[in-house]
Residue, then its C-alpha position, 0 to 999 in steps of 0.5 A: x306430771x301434766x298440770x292442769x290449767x285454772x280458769x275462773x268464771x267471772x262471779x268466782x273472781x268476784x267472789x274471790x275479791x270480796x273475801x279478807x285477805x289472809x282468806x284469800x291468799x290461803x284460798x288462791x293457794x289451795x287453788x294453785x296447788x289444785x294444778x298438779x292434783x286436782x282431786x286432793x285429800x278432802x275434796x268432795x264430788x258434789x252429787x247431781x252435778x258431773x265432774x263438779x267438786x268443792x274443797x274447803x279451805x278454813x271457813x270458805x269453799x271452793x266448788x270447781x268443775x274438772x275437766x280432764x278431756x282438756x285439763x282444764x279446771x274451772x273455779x265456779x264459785x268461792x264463799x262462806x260455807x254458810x252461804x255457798x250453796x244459797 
């Protein structure tokens, strides 16, 4: 099976920063696990936007853009669900 490679914006590393820890070690590992099966059971295609999706992992999501052309997947954005889509 072919993996895809992750890349991180800037502000999703950021993001990714700011979060507690045990928040982000299950954050880093779904994104991991995000190489071998992009699209995994609970993920959701964001509306109005191509190739854009978000996983939610406890309280925090997870948008990302899949590129397959490239396999690439490109982490966007990561925060609170309250607060993500502000």
């Amino acid at each position: 099976m072919i993996d895809y490679r992750i890349e991180f914006k800037q502000t999703a590393k950021k993001e990714l920063a700011q979060l507690p820890r045990s928040a982000a070690e299950k954050v880093i590992e779904c994104i991991k696990a995000l190489a071998d099966n992009p699209r995994p059971d609970g993920c959701k295609k964001l509306s109005g936007v191509k190739h854009t999706y978000r996983i939610r992992i406890n309280d925090y999501h997870v948008v990302y853009l899949i590129a397959d052309q490239c396999l690439i997947i490109q982490i966007i954005k990561i925060g609170h669900r309250k607060e993500i889509y502000k």
